[in-house]
N, C-alpha and C positions, 0 to 999 in steps of 0.2 A: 195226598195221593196224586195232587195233577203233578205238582212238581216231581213227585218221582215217574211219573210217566215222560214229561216233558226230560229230564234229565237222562234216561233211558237212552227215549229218540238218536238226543244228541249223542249219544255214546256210540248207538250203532252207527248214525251217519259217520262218524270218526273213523269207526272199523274199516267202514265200506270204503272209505276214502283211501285207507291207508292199502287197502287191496287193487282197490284199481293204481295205484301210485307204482305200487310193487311191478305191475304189469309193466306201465308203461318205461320206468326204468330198466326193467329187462331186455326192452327192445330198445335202448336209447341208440342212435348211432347206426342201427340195420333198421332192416324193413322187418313191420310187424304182421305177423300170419292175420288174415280175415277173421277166422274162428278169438285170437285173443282180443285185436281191435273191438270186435263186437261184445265180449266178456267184459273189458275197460270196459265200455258206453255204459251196458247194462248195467255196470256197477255204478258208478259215477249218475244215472236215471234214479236209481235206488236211493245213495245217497243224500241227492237232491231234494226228492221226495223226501225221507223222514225228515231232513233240515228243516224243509217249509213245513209239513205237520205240524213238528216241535214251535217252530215260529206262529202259527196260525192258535198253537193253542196257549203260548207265551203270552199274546196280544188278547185272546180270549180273555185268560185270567187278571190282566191288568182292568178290563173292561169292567169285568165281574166286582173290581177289586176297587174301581170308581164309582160304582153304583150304589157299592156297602156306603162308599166315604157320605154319598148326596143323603143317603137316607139315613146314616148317625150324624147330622149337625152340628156341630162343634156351638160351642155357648159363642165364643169370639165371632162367630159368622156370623151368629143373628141378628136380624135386623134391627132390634131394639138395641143397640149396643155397640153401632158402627159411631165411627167419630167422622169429623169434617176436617179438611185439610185448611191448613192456615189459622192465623189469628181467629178463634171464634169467642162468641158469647155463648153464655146456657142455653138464650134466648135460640141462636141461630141453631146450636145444636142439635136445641127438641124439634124445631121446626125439620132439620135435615133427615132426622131421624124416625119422624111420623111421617116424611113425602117418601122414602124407602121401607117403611113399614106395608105402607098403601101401595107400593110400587107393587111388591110381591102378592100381597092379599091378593090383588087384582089380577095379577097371570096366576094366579090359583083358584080364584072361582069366577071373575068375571062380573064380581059384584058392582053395577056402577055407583055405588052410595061411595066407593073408595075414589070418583074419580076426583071428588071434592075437594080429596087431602094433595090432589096432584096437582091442583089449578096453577101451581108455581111454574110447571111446564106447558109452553106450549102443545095445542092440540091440529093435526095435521094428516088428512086424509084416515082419519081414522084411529091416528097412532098417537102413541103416548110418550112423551118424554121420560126419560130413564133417567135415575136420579144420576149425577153430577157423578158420585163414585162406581154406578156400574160404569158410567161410560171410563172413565179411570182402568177399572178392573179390564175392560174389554182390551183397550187399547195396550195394556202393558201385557195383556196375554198374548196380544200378536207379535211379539216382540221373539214369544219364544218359537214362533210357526215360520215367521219370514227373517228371510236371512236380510233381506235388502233391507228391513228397519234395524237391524242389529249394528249396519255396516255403515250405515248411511246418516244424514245429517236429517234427524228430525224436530221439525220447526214446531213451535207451540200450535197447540191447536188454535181455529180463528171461529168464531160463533156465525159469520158471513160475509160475502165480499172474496176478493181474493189477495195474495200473493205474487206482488210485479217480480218475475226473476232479473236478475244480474248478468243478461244474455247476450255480454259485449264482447265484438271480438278483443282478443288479447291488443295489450299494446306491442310497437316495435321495441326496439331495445334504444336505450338513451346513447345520444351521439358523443364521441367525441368533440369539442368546439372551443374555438376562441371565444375573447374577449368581445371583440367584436363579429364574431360571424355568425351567420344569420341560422335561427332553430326552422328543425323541420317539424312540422306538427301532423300527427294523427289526426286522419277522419273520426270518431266514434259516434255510431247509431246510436241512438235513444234509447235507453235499457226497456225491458220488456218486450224481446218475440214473442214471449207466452206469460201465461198468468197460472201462477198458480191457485184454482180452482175448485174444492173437494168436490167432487162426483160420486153421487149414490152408487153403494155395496148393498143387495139385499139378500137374502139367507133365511128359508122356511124352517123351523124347527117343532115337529111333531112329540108331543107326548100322551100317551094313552091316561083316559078315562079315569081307570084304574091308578094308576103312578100318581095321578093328581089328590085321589081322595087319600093317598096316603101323609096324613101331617107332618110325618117327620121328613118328606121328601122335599129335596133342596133346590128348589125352581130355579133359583136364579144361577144358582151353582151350574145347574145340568143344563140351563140356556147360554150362558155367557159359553162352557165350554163347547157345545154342539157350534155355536155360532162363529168363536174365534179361530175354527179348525179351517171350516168351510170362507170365510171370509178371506183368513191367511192366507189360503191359497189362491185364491182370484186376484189378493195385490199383489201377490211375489209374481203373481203372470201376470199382470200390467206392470209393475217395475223393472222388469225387463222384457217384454215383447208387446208392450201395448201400445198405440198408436198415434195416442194424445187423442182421440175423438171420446168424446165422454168419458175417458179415461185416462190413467198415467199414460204419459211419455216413454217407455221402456227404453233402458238403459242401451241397448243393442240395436233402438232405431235411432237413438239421437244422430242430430244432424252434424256432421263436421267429423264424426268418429274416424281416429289412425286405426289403422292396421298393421300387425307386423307376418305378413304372408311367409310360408316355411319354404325352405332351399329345398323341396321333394315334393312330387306329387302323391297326394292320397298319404302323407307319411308325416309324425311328429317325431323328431331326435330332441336329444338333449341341447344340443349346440341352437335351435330352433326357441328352444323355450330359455335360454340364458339371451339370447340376444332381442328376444321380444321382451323382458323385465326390464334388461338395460335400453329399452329404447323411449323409455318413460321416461320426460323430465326429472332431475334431484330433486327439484323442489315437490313435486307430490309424489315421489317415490319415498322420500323422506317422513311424510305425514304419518300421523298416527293410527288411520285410517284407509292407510295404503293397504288394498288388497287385490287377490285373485280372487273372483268369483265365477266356479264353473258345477259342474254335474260329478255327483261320485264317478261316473265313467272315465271320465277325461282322468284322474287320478290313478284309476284302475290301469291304464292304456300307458300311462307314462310313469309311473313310478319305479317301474327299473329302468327308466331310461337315466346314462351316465354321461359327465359332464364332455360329451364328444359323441359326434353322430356314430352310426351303428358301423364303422370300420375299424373303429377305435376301441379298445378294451381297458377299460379303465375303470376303477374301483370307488370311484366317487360318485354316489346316486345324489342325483339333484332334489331326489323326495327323503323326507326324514318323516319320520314320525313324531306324535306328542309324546317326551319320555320322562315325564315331569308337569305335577299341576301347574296352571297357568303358561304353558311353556306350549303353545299350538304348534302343530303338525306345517313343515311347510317347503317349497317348492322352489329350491335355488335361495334358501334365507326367508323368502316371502310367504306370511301368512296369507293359507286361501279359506274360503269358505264353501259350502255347497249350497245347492240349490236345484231341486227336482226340475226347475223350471228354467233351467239352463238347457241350451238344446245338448243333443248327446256328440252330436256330428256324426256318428258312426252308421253304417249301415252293414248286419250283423258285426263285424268286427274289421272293416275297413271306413277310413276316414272318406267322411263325402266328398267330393268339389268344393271349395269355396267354404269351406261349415269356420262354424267362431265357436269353438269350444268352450270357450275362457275370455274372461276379458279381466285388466288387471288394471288399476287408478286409484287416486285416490277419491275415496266412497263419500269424503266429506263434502264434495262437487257435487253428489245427488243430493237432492233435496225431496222432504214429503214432508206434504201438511194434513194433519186432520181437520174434517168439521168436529165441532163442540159437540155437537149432538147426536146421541143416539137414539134411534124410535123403537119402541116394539107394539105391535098390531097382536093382539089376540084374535085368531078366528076359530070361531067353536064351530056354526053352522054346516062349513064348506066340510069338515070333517067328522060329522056327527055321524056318520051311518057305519065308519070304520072306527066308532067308540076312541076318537082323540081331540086333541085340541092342538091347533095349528097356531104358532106365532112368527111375525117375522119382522125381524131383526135390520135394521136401515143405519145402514153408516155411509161415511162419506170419506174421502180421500180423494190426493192429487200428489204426484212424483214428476221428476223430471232431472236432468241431469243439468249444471246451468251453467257449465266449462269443459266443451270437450276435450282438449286438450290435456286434461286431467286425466283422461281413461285411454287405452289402445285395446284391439281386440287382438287376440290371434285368429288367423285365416289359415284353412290348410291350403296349399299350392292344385289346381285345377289339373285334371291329368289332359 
């Protein structure tokens, strides 16, 4: 029933579209009367409208449709039946396998006779060490929420202590010389401007009363995902606009970053974004890891832009699409990525001053480390009156970029 409702929706938004379309084609080229302008709007309001309806209840039903999944358990999820990575023994096994037995017992009812089986992890303000593979589980789930871990160089995780980055400047280029004549040598600082550090991520995750007496409900399943959602998005926003104070370095503050500023005020052409690609070194234009990382917007804005600023008519659009598996969508040759937490630059539909839509490098110059560890705090009390139980969730991270020279942003030109 929903799907035929949601499929509907969609059909009418279509309708609608194609009516307000009809209008505005009618008027292409002359002025269009107030009475049909305002008929367009209204249509195109309408259309809007059911589109997001259909969408709102699309997302409903995947919802609906993860909640069946936590509360049918799959035999392979359970806990008695997880394995250990790496060379193991029986021994290490059963042991791995009864400290994530108790992991879950324990955010299920809160029994401490389970903290017993835990005592393998440290105990910390309260909180409890998560076994070895939830933390696993977590971390490769943020893999699919932020783009900056997808794109970027990520270092093993470290249990404490930090990460000296590689934060030299580049060398000059080697001289020509004789036999006998004399070398000139580079100064080079002492590696390490910054350390790389993990810095606490924390993240409440409420479940009702109710949910919890249900046995076949899948705690860890329904924790790890509330958590890697909300998590995800707080380091994709320190991986690119955070300030290095108790947090990542964002990519868009590192220090030393080029810019390739556009030949128009408040304006992107195509000639604009072909010569800010080519003004990236070959050698990290080359990497495997060479990308654009901006906001669906910046996509939206330029995508029919062709390889020649707007006097020029010319049939080659600098944006393709994916039109083949493994074959991604991309921008003058160069695969990009998105990122909600790119700025937009736009303001309604004009470029700001100064904004960095995009920025394009190679990704293998970032670097992010995790901490080993993940905690989770059970709080039952702080949430007893509204019949739930509150846990929350502590990870750690640390980003930074450790070659600027490897990345350029694009700037729009200030009017």
């Amino acid at each position: 029933m929903k799907d035929d409702q949601i499929k509907r929706l969609f059909q009418e938004a279509g309708e609608l579209h194609k009516q307000a379309t009809a209008i505005v084609e009618e008027f292409a080229g002359k002025d269009m009367p107030a009475e049909k302008k305002s008929e367009a709007d209204r249509l195109l309001d309408q259309c809007q409208a059911k589109s997001e309806q259909a969408q709102q209840m699309v997302r409903a039903e995947e919802q609906r449709k993860k909640l069946e999944g936590y509360m049918q358990v799959p035999e392979a999820a359970r806990p008695h039946v997880f394995t250990v990575k790496g060379n193991t023994t029986p021994e290490m096994e059963m042991k791995a396998a009864a400290h994530r037995a108790a992991q879950v017992k324990f955010w299920m009812t809160g029994d401490n006779t389970e903290l017993k089986a835990l005592s393998i992890g440290s105990q910390t303000s309260g909180g409890y060490l998560a076994a070895d593979t939830t933390s696993d589980e977590l971390i490769e789930g943020l893999n699919e929420y932020v783009a900056m871990r997808r794109i970027s160089r990520v270092l093993p995780a470290i249990p404490a202590g930090s990460y000296i980055t590689p934060t030299a400047a580049p060398l000059a280029d080697a001289d020509d010389n004789s036999e006998t004549g004399e070398v000139d040598f580079d100064v080079v600082e002492p590696f390490g401007d910054r350390r790389l550090t993990p810095h606490e991520i924390d993240r409440g995750v409420l479940v009702s009363t109710a949910l919890m007496r249900n046995p076949r409900f899948n705690i860890e399943a329904w924790i790890l995902e509330q958590a890697t959602q909300s998590i995800g998005r707080r380091q994709e926003r320190n991986f690119i606009l955070g300030n290095g104070s108790s947090r990542a370095m964002g990519i868009l503050n590192t220090v030393g970053l080029t810019y390739h500023t556009t030949d128009t005020a408040n304006a992107i052409y195509g000639d604009d974004i072909i010569n800010w690609i080519y003004k990236l070194p070959a050698a990290y234009a080359a990497s495997a890891k060479a990308r654009i990382l901006c906001n669906r917007s910046f996509i939206r804005k330029v995508r029919t832009q062709t390889k020649a600023n707007a006097a020029t008519d010319l049939q080659t659009y600098i944006w393709q699409p994916a039109l083949a598996p493994n074959a991604p969508a991309t921008l003058d040759g160069v695969p990009y990525e998105f990122s909600d937490k790119m700025p937009t630059g736009l303001t309604t539909e004009t470029w700001d001053n100064n904004a960095v839509p995009a920025i394009y490098g190679d990704f293998d110059k970032y670097w992010i480390v995790d901490g080993l560890e993940v905690y989770v705090q059970r709080l039952v009390e702080k949430y007893a009156t509204t019949k739930q139980v509150g846990f929350l969730i502590t990870s750690s991270v640390d980003g930074m970029c450790v070659q600027p020279d490897a990345f350029i942003g694009l700037k729009v030109k200030s009017s």
